[in-house]
TIFIKOL-730792 format. One record per atom (N, C-alpha, C): x, y, z. Coordinates in steps of 0.001 Angstrom, whole numbers, padded with zeros to 6 digits, always signed. Example, Ala and Ser with C-alpha at 12.3 -4.5 7.8 and 13.67 -1.06 7.14 Angstrom:
BEGIN
+013190-005690+007800/+012300-004500+007800/+013200-003300+007800/+012850-002250+007080/+013670-001060+007140/+012900+000030+007870/
//
This chain:
BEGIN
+083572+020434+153735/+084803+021106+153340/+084574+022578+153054/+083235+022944+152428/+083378+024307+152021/+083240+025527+153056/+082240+024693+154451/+082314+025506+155658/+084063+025983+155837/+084604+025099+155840/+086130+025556+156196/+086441+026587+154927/+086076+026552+154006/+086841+026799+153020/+086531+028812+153215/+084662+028772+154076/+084103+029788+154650/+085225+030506+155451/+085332+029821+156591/+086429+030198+157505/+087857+030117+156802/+088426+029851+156398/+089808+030096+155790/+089485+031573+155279/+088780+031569+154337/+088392+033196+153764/+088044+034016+155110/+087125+034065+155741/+086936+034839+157076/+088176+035178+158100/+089209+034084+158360/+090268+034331+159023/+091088+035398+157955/+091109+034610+156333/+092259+035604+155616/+091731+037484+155701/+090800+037583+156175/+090346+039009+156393/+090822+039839+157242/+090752+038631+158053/+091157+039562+159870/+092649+039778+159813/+093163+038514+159599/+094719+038809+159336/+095265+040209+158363/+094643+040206+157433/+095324+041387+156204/+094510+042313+156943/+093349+042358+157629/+093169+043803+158963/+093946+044346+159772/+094658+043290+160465/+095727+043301+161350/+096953+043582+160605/+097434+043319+159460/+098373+043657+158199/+099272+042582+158250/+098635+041044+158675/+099654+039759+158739/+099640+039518+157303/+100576+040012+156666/+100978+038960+155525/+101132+037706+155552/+101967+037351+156439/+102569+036250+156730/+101788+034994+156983/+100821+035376+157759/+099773+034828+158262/+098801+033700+156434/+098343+035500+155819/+097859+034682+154528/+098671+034074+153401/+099801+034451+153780/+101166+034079+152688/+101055+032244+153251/+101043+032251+154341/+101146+030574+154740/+100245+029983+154931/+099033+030548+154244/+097215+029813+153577/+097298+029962+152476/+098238+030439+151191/+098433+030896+150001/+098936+029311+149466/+098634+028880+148730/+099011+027871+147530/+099932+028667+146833/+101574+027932+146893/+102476+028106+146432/+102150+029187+144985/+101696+028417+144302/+101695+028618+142660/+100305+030074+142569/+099739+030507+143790/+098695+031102+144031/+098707+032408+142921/+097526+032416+142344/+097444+033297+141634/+096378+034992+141843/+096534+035893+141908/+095976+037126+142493/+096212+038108+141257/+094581+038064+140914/+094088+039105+139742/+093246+040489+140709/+093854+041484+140876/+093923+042573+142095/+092508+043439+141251/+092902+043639+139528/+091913+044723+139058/+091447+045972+139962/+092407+046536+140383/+092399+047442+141565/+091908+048730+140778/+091974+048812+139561/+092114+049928+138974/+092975+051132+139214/+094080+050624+139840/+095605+051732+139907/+096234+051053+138296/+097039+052126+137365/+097359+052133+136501/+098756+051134+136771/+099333+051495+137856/+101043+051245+137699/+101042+049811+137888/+099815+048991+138711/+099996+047905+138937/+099505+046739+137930/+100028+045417+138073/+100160+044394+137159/+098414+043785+137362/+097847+043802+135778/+096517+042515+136379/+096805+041693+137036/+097673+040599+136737/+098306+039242+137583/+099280+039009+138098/+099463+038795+139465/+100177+038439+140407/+100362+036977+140343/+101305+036195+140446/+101292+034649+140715/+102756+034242+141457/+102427+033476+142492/+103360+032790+143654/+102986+033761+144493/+103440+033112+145863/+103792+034006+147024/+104233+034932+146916/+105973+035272+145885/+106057+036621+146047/+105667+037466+145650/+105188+036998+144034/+103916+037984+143472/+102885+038629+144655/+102772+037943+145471/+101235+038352+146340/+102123+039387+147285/+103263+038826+147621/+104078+040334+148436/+104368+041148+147710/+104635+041101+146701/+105044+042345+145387/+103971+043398+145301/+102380+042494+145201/+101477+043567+144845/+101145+043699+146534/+101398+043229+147526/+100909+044082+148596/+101548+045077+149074/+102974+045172+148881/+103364+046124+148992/+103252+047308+148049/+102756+047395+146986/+102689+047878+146327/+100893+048788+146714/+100477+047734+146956/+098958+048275+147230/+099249+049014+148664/+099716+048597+149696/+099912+049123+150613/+100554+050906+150556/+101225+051244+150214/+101873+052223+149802/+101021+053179+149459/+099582+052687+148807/+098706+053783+148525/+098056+054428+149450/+097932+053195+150352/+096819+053449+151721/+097641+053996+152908/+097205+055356+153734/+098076+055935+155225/+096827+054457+155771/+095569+054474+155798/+094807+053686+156623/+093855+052544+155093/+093768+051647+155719/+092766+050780+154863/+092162+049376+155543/+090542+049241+155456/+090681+048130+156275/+089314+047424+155046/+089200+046504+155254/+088039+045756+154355/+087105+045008+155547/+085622+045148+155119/+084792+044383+156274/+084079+043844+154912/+084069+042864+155701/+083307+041515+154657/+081237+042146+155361/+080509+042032+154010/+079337+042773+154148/+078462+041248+153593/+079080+040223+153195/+078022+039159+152550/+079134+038034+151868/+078825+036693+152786/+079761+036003+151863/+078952+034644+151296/+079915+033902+150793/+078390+032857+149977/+079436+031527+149659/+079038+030623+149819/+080058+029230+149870/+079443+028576+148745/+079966+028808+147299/+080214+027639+146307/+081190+026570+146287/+081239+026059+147117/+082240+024557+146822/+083751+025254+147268/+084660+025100+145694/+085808+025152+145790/+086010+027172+145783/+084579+027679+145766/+084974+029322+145512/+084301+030007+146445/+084387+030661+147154/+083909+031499+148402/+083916+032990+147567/+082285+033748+147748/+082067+034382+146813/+082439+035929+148219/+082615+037001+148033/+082448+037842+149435/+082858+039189+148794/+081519+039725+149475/+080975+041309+148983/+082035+041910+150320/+083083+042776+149624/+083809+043701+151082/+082932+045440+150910/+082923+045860+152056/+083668+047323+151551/+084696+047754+152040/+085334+048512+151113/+087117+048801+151716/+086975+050198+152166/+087307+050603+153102/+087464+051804+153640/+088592+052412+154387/+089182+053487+153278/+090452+053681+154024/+090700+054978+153585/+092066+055605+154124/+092721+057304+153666/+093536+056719+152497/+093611+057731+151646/+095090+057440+150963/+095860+058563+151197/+097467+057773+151020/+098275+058409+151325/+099008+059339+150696/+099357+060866+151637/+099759+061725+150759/+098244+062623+150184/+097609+061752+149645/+096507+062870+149368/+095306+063025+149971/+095589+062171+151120/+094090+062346+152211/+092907+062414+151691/+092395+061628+150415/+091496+060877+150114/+090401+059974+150866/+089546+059707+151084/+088421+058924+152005/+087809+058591+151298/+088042+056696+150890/+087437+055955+149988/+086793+055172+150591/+085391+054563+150525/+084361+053699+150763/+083788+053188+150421/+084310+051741+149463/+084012+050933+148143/+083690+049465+148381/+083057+049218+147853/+082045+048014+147425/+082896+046962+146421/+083577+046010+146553/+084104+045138+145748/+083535+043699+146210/+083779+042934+144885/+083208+041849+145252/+084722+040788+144723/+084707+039715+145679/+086277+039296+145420/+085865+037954+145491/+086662+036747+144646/+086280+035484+144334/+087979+034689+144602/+087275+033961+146162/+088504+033011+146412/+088036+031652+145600/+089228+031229+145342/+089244+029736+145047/+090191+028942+146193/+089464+027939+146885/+090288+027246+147723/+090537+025655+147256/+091818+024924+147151/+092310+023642+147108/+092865+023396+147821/+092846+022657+148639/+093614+021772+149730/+094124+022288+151025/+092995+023376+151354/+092400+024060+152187/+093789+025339+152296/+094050+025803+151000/+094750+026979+150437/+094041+028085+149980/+094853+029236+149777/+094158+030082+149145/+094848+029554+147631/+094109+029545+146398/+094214+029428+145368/+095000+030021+144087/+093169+030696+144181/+093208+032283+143731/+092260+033227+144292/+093045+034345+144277/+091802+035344+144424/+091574+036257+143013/+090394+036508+143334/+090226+037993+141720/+089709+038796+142804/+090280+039872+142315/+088735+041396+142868/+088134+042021+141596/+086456+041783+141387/+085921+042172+140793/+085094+043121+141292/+084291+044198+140359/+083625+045365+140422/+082495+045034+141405/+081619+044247+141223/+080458+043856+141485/+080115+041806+141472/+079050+042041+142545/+078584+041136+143303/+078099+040151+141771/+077515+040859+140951/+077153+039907+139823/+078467+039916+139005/+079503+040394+138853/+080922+039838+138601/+080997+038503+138913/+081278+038732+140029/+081653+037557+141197/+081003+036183+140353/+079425+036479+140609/+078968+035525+140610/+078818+034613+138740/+079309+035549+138045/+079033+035213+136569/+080998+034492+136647/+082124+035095+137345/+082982+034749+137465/+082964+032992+137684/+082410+032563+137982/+082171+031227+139149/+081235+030368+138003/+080520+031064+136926/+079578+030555+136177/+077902+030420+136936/+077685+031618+137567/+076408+031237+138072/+075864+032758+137522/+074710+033468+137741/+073774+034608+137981/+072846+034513+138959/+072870+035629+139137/+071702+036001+140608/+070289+035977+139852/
//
């Protein structure tokens, strides 16, 4: 199960590359919960339901003219798929060029997306989940 649970996370990448919401909105567990910790001020720690997850993407979107995330290391605990991105994109309006290192923790049930968090770092992640490197 957790190989899939690998690939569910690997597909939800390519899609939000391509900018399918829709796509991860209908791998999203209804009740899905999304802790962004983006460190933008205006936005909410927690997102929950589907439209929460369109609320803060549009919201996140808006910052970025370009943004894309490449998965750099991912790691299959069971029900949590652990995955080091870096995000690299312009922002918009102030032509900014950001090239960041986040580490983001899916939870998958019933071959859904759960939850996601985005945390700072790879040992985030992994203390998130209850483990250390």
């Amino acid at each position: 199960m957790s190989q899939e649970n690998v690939k569910l996370v690997r597909e939800g990448y390519e899609a939000w590359n391509r900018d399918d919401l829709d796509w991860v909105l209908d791998h999203a567990a209804p009740d899905i919960e999304l802790r962004p910790n983006a460190g933008f001020a205006d936005m909410d720690q927690v997102y929950r339901g589907r439209e929460g997850v369109r609320a803060w993407y549009s919201e996140w979107r808006n910052v970025w003219e370009t943004v894309s995330q490449r998965i750099e290391r991912i790691e299959d605990f069971g029900d949590h798929v652990l995955v080091l991105v870096v995000v690299t994109g312009q922002g918009r309006g102030s032509g900014v060029v950001v090239d960041d290192r986040r580490a983001h923790v899916f939870t998958v049930e019933a071959g859904l997306f759960a939850r996601w968090e985005s945390l700072g770092t790879w040992e985030e992640a992994l203390e998130a989940v209850g483990l250390r490197e």
